[in-house]
Structure formats: C-alpha cells, structure tokens
mmCIF file of the N, C-alpha and C atoms, coordinates in Angstrom:
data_MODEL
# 
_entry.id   MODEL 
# 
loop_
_atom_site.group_PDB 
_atom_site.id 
_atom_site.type_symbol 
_atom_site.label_atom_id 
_atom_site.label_alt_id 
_atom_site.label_comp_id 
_atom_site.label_asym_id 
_atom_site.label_entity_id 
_atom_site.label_seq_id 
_atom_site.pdbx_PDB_ins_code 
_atom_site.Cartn_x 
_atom_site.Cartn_y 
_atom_site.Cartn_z 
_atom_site.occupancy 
_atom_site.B_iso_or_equiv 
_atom_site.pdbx_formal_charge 
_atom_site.auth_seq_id 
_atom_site.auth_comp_id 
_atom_site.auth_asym_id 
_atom_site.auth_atom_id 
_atom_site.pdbx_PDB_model_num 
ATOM 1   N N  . UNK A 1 1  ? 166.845 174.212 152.706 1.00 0.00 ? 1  UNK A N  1 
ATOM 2   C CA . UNK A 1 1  ? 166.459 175.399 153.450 1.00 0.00 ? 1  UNK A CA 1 
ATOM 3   C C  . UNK A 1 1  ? 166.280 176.552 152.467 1.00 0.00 ? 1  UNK A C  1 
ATOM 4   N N  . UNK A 1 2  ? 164.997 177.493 152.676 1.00 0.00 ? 2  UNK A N  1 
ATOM 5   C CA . UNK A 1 2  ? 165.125 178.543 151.868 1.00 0.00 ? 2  UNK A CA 1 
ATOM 6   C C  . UNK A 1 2  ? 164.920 179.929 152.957 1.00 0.00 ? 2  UNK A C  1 
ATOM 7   N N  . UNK A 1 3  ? 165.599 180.967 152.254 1.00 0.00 ? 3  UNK A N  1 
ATOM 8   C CA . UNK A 1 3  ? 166.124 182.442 152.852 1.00 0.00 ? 3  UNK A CA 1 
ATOM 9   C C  . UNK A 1 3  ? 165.319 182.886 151.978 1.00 0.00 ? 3  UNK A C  1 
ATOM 10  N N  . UNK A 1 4  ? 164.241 183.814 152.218 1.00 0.00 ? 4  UNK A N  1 
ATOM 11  C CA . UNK A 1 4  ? 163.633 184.996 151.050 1.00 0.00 ? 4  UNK A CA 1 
ATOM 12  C C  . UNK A 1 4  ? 164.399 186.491 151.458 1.00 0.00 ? 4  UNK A C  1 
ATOM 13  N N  . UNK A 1 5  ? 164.982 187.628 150.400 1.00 0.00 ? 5  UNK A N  1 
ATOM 14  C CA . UNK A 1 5  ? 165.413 188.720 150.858 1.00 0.00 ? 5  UNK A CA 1 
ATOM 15  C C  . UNK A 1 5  ? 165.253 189.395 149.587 1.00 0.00 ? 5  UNK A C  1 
ATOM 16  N N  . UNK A 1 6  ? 164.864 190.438 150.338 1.00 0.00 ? 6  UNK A N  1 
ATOM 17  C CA . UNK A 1 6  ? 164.964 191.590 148.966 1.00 0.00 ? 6  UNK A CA 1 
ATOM 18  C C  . UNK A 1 6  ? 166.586 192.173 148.545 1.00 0.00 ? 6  UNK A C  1 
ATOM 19  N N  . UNK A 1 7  ? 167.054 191.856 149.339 1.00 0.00 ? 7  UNK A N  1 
ATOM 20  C CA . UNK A 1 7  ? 168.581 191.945 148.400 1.00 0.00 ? 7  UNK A CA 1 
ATOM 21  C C  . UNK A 1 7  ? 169.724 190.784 148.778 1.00 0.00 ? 7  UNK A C  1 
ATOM 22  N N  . UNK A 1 8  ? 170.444 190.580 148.181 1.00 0.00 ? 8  UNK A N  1 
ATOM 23  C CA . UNK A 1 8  ? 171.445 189.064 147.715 1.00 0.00 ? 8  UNK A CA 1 
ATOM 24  C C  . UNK A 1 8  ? 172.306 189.614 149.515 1.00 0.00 ? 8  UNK A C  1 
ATOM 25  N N  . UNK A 1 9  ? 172.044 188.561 149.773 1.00 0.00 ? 9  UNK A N  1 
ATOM 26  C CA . UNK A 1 9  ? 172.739 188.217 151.337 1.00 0.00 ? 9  UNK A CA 1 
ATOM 27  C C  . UNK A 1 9  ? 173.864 187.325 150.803 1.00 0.00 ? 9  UNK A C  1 
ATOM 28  N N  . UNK A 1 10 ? 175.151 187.052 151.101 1.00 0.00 ? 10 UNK A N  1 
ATOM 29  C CA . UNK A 1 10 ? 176.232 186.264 151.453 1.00 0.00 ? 10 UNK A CA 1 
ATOM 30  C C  . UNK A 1 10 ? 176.684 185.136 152.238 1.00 0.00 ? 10 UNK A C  1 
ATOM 31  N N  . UNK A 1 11 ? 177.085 183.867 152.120 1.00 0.00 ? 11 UNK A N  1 
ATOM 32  C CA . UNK A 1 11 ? 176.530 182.667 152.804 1.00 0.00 ? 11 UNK A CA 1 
ATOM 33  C C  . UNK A 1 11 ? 176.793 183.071 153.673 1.00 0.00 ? 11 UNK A C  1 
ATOM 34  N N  . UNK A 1 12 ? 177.942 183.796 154.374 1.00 0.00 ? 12 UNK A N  1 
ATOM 35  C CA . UNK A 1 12 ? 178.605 183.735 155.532 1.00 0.00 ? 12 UNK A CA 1 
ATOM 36  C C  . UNK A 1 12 ? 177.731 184.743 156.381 1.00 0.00 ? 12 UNK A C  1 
ATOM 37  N N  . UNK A 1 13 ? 176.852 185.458 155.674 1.00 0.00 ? 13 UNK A N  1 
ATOM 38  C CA . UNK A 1 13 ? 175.880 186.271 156.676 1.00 0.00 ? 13 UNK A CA 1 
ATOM 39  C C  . UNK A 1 13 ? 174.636 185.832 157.055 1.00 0.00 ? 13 UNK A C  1 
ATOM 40  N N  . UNK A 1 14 ? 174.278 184.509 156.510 1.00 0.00 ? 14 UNK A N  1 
ATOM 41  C CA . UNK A 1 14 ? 172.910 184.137 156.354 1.00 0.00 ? 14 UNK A CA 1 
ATOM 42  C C  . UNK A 1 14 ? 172.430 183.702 157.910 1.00 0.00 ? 14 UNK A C  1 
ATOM 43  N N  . UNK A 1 15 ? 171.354 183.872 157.925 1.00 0.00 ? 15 UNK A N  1 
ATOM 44  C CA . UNK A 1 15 ? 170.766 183.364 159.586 1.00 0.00 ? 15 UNK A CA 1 
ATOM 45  C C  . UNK A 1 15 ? 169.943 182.178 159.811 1.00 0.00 ? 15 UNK A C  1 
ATOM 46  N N  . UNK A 1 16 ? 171.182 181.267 159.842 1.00 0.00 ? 16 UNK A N  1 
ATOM 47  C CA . UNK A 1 16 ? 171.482 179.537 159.846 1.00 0.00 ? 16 UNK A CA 1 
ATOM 48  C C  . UNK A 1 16 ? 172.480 179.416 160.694 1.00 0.00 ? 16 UNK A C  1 
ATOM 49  N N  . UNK A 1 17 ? 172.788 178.221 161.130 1.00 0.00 ? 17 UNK A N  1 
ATOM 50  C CA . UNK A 1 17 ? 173.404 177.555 162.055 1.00 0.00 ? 17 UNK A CA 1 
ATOM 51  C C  . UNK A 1 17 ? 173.939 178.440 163.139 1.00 0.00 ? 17 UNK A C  1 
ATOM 52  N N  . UNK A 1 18 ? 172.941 178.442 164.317 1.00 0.00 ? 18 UNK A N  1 
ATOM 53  C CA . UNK A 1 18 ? 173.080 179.583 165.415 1.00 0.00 ? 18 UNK A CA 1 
ATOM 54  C C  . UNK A 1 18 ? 173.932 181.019 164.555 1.00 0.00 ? 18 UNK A C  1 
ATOM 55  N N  . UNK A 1 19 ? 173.571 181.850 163.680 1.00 0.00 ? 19 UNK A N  1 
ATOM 56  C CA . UNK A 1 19 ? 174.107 182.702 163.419 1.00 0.00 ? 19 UNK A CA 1 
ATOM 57  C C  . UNK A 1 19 ? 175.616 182.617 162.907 1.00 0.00 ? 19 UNK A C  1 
ATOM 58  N N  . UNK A 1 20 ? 176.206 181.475 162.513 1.00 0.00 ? 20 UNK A N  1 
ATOM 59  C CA . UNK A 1 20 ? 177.264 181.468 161.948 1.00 0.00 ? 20 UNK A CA 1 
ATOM 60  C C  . UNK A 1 20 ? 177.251 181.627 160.352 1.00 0.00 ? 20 UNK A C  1 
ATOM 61  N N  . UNK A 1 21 ? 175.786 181.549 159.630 1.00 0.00 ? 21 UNK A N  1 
ATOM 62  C CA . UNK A 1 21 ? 175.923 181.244 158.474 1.00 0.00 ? 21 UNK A CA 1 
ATOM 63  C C  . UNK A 1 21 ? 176.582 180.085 157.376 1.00 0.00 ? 21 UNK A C  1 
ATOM 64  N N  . UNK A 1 22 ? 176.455 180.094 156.256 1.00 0.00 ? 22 UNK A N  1 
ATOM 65  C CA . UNK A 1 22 ? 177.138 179.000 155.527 1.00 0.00 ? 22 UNK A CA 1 
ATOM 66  C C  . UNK A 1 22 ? 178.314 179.141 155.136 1.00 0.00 ? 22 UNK A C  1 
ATOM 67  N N  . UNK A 1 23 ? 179.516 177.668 156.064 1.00 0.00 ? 23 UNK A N  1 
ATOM 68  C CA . UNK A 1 23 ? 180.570 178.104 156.026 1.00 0.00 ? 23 UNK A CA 1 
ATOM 69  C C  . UNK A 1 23 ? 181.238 177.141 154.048 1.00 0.00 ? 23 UNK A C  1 
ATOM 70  N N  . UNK A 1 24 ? 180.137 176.660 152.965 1.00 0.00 ? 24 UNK A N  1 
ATOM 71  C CA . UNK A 1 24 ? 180.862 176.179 152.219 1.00 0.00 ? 24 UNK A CA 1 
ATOM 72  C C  . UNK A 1 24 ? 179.333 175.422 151.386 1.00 0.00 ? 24 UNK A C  1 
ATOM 73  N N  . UNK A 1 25 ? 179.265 175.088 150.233 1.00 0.00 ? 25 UNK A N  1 
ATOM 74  C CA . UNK A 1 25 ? 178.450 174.989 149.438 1.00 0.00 ? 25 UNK A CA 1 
ATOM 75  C C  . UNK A 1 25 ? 178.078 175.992 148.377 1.00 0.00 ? 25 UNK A C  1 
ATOM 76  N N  . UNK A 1 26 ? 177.183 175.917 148.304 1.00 0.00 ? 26 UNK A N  1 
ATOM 77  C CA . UNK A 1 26 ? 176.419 176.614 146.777 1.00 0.00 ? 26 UNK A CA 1 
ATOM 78  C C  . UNK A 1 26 ? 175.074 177.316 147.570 1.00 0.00 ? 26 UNK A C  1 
ATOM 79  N N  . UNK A 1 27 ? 174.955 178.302 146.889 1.00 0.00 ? 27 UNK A N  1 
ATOM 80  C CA . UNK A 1 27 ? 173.928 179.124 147.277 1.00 0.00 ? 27 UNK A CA 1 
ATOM 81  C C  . UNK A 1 27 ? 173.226 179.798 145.886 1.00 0.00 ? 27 UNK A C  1 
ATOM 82  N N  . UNK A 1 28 ? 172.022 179.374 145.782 1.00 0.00 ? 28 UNK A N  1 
ATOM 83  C CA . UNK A 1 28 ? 170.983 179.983 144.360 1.00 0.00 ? 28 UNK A CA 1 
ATOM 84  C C  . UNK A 1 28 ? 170.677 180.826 144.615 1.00 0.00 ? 28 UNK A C  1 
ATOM 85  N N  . UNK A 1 29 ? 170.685 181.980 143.879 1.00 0.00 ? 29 UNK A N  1 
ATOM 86  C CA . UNK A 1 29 ? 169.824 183.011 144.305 1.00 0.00 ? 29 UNK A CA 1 
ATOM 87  C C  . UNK A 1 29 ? 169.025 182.966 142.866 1.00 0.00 ? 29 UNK A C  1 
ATOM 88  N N  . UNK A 1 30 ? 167.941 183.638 142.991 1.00 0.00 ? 30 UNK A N  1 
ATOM 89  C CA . UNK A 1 30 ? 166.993 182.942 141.940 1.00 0.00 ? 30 UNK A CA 1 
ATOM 90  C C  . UNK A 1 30 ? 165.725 184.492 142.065 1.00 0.00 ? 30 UNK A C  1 
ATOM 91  N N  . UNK A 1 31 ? 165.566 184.920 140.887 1.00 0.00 ? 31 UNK A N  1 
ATOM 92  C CA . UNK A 1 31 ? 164.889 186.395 140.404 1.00 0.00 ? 31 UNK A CA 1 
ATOM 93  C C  . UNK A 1 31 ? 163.639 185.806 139.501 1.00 0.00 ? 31 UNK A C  1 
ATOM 94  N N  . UNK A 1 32 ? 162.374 185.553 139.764 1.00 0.00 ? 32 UNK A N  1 
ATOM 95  C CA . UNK A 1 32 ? 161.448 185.027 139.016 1.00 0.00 ? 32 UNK A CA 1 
ATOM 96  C C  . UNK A 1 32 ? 160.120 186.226 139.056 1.00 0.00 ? 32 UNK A C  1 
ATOM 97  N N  . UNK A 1 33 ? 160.948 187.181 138.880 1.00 0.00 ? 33 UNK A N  1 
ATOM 98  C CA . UNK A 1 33 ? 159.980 188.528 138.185 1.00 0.00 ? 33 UNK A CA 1 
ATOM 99  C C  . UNK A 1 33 ? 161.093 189.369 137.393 1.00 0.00 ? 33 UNK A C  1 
ATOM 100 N N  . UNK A 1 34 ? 161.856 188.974 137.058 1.00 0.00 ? 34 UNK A N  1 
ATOM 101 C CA . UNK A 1 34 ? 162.560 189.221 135.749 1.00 0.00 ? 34 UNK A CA 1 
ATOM 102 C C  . UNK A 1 34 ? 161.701 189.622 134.806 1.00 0.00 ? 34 UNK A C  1 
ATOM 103 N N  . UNK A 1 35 ? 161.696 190.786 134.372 1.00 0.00 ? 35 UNK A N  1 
ATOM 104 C CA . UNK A 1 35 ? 161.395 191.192 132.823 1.00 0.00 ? 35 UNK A CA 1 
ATOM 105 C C  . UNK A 1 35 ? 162.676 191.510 131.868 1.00 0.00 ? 35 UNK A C  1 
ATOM 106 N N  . UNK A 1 36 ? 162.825 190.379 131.230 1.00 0.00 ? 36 UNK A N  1 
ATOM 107 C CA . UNK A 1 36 ? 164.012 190.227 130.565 1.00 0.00 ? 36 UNK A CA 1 
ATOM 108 C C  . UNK A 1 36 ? 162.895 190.305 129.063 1.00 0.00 ? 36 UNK A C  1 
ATOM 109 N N  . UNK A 1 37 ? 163.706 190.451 128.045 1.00 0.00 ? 37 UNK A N  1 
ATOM 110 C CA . UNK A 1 37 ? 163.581 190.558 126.501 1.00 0.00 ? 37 UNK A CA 1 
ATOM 111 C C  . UNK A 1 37 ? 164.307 190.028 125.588 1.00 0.00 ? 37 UNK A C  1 
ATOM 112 N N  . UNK A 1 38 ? 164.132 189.260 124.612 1.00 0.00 ? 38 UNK A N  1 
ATOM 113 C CA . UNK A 1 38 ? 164.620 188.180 123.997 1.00 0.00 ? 38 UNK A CA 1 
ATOM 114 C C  . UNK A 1 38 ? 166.060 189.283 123.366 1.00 0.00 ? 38 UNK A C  1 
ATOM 115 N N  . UNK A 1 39 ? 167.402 188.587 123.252 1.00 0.00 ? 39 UNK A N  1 
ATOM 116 C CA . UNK A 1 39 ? 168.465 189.376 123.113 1.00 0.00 ? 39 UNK A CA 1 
ATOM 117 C C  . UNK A 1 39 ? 169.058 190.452 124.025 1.00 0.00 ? 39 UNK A C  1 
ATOM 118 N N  . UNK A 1 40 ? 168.168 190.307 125.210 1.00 0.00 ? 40 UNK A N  1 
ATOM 119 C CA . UNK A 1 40 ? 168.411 191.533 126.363 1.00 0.00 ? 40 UNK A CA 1 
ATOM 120 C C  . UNK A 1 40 ? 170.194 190.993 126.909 1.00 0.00 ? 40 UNK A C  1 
ATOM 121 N N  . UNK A 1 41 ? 170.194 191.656 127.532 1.00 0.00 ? 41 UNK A N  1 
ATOM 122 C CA . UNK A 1 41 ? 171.655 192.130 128.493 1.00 0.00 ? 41 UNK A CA 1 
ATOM 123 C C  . UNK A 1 41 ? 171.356 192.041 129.914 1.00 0.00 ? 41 UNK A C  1 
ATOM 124 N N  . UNK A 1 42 ? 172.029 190.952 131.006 1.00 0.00 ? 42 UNK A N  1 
ATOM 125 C CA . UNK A 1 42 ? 171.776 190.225 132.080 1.00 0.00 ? 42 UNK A CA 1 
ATOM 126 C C  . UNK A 1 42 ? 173.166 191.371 132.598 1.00 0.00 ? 42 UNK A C  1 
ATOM 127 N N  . UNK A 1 43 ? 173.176 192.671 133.397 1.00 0.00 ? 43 UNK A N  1 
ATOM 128 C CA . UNK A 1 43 ? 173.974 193.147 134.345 1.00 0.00 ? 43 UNK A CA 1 
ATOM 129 C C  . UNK A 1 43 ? 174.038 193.239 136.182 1.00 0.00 ? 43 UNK A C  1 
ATOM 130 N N  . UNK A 1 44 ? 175.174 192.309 135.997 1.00 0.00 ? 44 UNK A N  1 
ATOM 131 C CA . UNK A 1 44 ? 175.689 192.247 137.523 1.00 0.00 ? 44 UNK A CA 1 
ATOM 132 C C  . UNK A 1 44 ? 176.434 192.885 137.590 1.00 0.00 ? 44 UNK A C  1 
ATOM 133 N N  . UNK A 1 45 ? 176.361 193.483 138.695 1.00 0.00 ? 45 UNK A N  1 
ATOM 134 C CA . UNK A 1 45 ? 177.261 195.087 139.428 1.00 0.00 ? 45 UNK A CA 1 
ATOM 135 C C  . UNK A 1 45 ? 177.986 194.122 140.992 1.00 0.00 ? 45 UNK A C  1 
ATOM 136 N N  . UNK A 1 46 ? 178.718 194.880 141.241 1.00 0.00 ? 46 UNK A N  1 
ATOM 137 C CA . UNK A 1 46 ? 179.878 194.148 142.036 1.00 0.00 ? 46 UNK A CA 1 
ATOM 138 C C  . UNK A 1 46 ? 180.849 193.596 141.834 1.00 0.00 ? 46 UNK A C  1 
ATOM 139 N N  . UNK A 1 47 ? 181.157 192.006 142.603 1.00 0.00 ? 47 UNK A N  1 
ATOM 140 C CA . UNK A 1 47 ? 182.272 191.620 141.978 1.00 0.00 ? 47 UNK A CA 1 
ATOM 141 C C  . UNK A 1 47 ? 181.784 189.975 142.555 1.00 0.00 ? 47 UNK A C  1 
ATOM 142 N N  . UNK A 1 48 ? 181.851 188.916 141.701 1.00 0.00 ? 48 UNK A N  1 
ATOM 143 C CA . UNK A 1 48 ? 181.694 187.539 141.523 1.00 0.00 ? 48 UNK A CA 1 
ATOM 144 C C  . UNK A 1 48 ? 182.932 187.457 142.426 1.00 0.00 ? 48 UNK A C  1 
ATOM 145 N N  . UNK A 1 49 ? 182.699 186.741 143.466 1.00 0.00 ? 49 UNK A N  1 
ATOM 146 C CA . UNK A 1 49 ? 183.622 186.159 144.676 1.00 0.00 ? 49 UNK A CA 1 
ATOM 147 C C  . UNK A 1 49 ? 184.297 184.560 144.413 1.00 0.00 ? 49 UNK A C  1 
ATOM 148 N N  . UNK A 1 50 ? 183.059 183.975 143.765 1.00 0.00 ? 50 UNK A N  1 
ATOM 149 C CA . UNK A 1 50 ? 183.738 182.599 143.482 1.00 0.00 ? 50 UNK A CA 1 
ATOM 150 C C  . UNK A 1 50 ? 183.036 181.880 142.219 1.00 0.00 ? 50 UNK A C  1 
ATOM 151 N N  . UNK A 1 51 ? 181.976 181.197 141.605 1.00 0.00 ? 51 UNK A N  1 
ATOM 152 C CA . UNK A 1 51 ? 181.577 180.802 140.379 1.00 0.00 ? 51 UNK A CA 1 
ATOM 153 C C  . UNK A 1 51 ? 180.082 181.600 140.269 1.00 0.00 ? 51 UNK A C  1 
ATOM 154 N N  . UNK A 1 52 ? 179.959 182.586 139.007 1.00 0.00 ? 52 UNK A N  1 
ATOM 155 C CA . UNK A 1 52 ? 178.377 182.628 138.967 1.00 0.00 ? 52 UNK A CA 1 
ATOM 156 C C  . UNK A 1 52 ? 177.740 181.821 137.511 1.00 0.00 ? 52 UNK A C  1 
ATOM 157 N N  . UNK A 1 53 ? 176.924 181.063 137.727 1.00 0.00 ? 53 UNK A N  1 
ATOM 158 C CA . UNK A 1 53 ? 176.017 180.819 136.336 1.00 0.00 ? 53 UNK A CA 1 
ATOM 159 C C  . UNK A 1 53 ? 174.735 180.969 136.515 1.00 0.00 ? 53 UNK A C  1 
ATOM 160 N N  . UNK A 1 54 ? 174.443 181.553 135.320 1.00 0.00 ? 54 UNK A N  1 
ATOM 161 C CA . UNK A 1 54 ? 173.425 182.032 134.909 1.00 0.00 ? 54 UNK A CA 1 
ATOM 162 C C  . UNK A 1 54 ? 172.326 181.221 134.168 1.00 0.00 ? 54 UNK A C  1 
ATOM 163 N N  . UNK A 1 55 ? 171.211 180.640 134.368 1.00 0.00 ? 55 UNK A N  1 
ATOM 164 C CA . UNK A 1 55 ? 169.805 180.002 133.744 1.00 0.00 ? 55 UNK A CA 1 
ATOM 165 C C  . UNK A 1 55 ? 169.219 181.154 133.265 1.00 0.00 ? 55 UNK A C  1 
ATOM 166 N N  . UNK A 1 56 ? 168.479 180.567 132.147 1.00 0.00 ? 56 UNK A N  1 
ATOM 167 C CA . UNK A 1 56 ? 167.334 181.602 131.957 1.00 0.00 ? 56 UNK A CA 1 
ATOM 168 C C  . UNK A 1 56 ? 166.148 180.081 131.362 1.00 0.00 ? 56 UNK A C  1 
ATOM 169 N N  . UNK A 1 57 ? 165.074 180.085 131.932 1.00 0.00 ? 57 UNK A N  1 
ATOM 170 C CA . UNK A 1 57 ? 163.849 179.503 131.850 1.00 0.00 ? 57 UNK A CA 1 
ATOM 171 C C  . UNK A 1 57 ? 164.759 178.007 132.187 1.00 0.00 ? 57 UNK A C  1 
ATOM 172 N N  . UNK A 1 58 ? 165.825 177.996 132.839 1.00 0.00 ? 58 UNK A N  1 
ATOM 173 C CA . UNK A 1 58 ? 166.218 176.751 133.319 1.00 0.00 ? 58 UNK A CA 1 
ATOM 174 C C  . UNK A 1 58 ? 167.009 176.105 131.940 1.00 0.00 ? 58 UNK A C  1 
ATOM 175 N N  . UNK A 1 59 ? 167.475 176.860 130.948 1.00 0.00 ? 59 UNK A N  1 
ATOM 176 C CA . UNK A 1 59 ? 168.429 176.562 130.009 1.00 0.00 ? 59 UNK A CA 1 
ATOM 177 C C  . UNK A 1 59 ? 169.788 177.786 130.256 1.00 0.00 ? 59 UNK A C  1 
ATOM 178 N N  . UNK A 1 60 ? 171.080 176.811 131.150 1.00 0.00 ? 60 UNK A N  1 
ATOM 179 C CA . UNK A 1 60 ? 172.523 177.252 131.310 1.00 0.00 ? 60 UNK A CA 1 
ATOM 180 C C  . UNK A 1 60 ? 172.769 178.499 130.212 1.00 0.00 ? 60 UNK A C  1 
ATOM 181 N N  . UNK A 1 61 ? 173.029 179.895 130.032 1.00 0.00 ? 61 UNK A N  1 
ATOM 182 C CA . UNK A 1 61 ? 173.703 180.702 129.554 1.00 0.00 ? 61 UNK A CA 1 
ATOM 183 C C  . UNK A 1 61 ? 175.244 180.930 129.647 1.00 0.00 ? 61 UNK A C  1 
ATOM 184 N N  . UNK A 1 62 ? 175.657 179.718 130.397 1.00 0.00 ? 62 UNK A N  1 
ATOM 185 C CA . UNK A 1 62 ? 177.341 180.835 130.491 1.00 0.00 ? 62 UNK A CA 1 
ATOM 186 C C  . UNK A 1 62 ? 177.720 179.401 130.695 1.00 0.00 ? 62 UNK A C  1 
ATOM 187 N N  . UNK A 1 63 ? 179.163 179.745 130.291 1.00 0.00 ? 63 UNK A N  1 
ATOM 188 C CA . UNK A 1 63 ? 179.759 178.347 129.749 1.00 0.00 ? 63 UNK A CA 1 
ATOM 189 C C  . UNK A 1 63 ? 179.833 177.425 130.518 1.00 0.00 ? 63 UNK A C  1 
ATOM 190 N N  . UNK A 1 64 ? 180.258 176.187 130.513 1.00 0.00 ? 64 UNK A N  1 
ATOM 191 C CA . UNK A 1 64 ? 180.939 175.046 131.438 1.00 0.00 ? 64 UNK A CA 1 
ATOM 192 C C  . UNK A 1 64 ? 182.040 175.275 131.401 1.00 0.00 ? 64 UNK A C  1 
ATOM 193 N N  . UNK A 1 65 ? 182.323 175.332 132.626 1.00 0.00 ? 65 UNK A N  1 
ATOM 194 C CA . UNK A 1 65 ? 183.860 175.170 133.200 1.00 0.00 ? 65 UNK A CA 1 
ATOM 195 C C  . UNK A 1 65 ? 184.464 173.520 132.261 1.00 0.00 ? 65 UNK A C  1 
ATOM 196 N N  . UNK A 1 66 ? 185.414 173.702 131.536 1.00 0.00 ? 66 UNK A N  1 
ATOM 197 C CA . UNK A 1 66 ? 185.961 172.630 130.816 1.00 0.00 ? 66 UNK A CA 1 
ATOM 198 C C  . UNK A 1 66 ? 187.748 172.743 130.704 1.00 0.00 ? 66 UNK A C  1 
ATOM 199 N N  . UNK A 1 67 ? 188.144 173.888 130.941 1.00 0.00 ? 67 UNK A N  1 
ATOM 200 C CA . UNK A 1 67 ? 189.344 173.961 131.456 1.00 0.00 ? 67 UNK A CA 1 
ATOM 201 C C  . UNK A 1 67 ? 190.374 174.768 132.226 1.00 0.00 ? 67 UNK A C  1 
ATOM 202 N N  . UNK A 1 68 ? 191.429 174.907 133.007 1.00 0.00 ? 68 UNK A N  1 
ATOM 203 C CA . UNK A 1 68 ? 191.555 175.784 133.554 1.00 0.00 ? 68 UNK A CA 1 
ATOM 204 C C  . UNK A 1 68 ? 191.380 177.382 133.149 1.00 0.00 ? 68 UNK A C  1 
ATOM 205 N N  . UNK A 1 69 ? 191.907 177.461 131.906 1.00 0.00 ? 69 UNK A N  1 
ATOM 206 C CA . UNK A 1 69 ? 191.956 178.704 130.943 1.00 0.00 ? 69 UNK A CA 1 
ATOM 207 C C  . UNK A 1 69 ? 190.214 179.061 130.978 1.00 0.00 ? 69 UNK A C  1 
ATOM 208 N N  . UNK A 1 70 ? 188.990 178.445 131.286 1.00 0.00 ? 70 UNK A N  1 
ATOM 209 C CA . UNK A 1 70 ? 188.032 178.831 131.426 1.00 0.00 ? 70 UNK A CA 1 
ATOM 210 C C  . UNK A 1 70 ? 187.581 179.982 132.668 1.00 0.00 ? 70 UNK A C  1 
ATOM 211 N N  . UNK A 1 71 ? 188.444 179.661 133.796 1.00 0.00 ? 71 UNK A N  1 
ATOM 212 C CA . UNK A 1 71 ? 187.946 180.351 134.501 1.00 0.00 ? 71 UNK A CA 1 
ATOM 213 C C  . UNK A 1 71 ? 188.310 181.926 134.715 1.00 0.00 ? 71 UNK A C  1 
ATOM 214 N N  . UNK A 1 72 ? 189.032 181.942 133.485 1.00 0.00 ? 72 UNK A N  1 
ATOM 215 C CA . UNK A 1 72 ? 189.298 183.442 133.461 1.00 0.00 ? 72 UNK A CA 1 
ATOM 216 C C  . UNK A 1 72 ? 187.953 184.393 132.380 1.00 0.00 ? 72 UNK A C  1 
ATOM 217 N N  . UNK A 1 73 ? 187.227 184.069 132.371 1.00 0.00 ? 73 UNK A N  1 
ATOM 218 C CA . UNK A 1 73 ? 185.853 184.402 131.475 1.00 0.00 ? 73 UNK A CA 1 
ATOM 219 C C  . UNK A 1 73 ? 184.723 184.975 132.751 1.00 0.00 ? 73 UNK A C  1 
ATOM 220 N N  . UNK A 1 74 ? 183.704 185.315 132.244 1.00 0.00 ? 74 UNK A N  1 
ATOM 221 C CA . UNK A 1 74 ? 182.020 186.022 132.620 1.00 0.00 ? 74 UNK A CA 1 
ATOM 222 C C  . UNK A 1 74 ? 182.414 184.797 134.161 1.00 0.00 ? 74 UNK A C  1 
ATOM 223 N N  . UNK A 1 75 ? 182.102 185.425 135.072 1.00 0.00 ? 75 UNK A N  1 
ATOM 224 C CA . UNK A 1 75 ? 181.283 184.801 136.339 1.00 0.00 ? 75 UNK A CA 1 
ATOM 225 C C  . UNK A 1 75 ? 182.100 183.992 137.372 1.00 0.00 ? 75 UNK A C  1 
ATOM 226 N N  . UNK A 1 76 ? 183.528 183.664 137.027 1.00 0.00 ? 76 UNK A N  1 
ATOM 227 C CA . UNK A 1 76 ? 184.739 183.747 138.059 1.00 0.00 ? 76 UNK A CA 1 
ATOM 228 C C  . UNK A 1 76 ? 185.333 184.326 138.562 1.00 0.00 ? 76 UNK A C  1 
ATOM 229 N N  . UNK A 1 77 ? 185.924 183.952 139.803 1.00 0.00 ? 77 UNK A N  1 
ATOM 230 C CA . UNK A 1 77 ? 186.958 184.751 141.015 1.00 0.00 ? 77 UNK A CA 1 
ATOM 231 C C  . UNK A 1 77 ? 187.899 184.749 140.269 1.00 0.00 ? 77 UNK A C  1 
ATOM 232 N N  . UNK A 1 78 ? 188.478 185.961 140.064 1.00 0.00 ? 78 UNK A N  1 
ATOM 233 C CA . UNK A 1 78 ? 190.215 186.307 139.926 1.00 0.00 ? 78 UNK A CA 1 
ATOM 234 C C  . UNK A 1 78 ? 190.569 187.013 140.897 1.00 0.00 ? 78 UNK A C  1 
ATOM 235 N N  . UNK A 1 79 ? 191.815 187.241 140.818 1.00 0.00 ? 79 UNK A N  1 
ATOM 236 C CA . UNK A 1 79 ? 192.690 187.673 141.678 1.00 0.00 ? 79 UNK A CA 1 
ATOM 237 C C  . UNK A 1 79 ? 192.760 189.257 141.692 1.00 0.00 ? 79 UNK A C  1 
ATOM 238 N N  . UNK A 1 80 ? 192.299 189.494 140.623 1.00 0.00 ? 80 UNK A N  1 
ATOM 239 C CA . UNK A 1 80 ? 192.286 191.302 140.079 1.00 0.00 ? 80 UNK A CA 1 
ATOM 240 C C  . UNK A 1 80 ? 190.760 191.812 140.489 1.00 0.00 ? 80 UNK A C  1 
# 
C-alpha cells in the first residue's frame, strides 16, 4: 500500500484499516527530490520514536544494528 503526503504522517494516524491506522511494522518514508551535495549534512528535527535508517541512492548510511550498545547511536528510541 502506498500513502503520498506532504508531511511525514505516523503509522498510527494513517488512513488504513477503517481508520485505525498501522498498529506494527515498518513504514518508508522516502524524499526523491532531495537536493543533497556530496559531503552534505542529512537533518532530522524531532525525535526518532523507534529505528530510523537512512539510504542515499539506495546505499545504507547509518550503521547496522550489531549490538545492544548500538542502539544508543544516530536514529534510535531512548528513553531520554
């Protein structure tokens, strides 16, 4: 299923399953008018709720999760 929006909606708000939204999975959100610049700086404002990774031309930028001590880095839920 695809959602088009001009700004990042939340699974649990999305307008799917009679209006309940998505209660669990993965959700892409995906920016393909990016004017990015080689060495540029990728800023997200808010706060990462549960895992974010980042592609650029479909090559992974941000690490693999490989151990617990990982998920305290760029693009995980903490507690703070």
């Amino acid at each position: 299923m695809s959602v088009q929006s001009k700004e990042v909606i939340n699974m649990e708000a999305l307008d799917i399953n009679g209006g309940s939204g998505q209660s669990f999975g993965y959700i892409w959100y995906r920016n393909t008018k990016a004017n990015a610049t080689a060495g540029g700086k990728l800023r997200i404002t808010g706060r990462v709720h549960d895992i974010a990774q980042v592609f650029v031309n479909g090559k992974l930028q941000t690490q693999v999760i490989q151990s617990n001590d990982d998920v305290n880095g760029f693009g995980f839920w903490k507690l703070k």
